[in-house]
Phi, psi and omega in degrees: 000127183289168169293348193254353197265295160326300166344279224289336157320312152310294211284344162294327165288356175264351190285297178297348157276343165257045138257300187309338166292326173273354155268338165280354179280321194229004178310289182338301161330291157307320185293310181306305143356277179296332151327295197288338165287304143359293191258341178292290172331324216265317164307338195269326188283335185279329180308303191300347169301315204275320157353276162307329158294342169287304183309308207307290174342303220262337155299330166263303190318315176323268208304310184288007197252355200262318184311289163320343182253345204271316181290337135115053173283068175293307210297314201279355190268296198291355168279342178276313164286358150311320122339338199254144170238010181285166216294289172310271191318310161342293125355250208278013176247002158248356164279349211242007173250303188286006176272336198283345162274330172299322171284000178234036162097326231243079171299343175278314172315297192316310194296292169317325198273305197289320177314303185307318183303312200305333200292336195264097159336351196253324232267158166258138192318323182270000155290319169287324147347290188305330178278332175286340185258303173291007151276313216293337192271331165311306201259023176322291210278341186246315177331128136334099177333285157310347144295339195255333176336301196278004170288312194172050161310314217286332179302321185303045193247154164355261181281339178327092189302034170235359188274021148316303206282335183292324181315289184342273217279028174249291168011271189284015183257299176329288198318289197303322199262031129113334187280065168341301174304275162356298197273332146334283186289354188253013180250338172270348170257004144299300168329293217279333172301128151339298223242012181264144176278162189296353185237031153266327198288312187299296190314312176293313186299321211293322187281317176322313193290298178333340204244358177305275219284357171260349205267322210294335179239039167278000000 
């Protein structure tokens, strides 16, 4: 046997004698370890599992409850939608609920419903936005100027994508009570944006034309 061979024979037997020493020092360990990594995984594939089964659930409840209001079912879609607790679908089975009151006349629901979304601190920001406007459009027509001013004034800014729509409904509160003038300057300032979509911008040329002859005998 050569010397180099001999070296090398040792230090493999020396090697495998400090793995057996740290294994018999740290096994117990590693076998835990590695448990644990295991069973972390295997929980984690089952959470995402159990998830997507939820998600899944709480999207056919969704849908059978769209049917229902779409069928002009109200009472049985917002009790179904009512049900749903899930994080997403939730969310929107509760705009979809105060929307499905709003469409059947009852604006203290609608109104009420939609304030809860904005109100929940839980809620994602733009769904609560959304919900603060489709009040604003609910309580359009009964509603005070300076009450929805103080509803969703705030929206009514430079770049917001929302101040179209707020201009519109602060507009169309102006119009019913009567404040011509009023409803005038937030309908030339719908015009004059660029950047207002097109089927606002009609709506707005539409109201405009209505207040020349109301503004001419003011």
């Amino acid at each position: 046997m050569s010397d180099e061979s001999l070296f090398r024979e040792v230090d493999e037997e020396v090697r495998q004698d400090q793995l057996k020493k740290i294994w018999d020092r740290y096994g117990n360990a590693i076998i835990g370890l590695c448990l644990v990594v295991v069973i972390g995984v295997a929980g984690f594939k089952g959470w995402q599992y159990w998830q997507v089964k939820q998600s899944e659930a709480a999207g056919q409840v969704f849908f059978d409850a769209a049917r229902l209001a779409d069928a002009g079912k109200a009472d049985e879609a917002v009790k179904l939608y009512s049900t749903i607790g899930h994080a997403g679908y939730g969310q929107l089975a509760r705009l979809r609920e105060a929307a499905v009151f709003a469409a059947s006349g009852n604006s203290d629901a609608a109104v009420k419903a939609y304030d809860g979304v904005a109100a929940d601190a839980s809620a994602d920001p733009a769904i609560r936005d959304l919900a603060r406007i489709r009040a604003g459009y609910v309580l359009a027509e009964t509603a005070r100027p300076d009450d929805l001013k103080a509803r969703i004034g705030s929206f009514d800014v430079g770049g917001g994508p929302w101040r179209h729509a707020a201009r519109e409904i602060i507009g169309i509160a102006a119009y019913h009570s009567g404040d011509y003038a009023t409803a005038d300057r937030y309908m030339s300032a719908i015009l004059a944006d660029p950047e207002t979509p097109a089927g606002l911008r009609q709506r707005a040329r539409t109201l405009g034309d209505l207040l020349v002859p109301l503004l001419a005998k003011s």
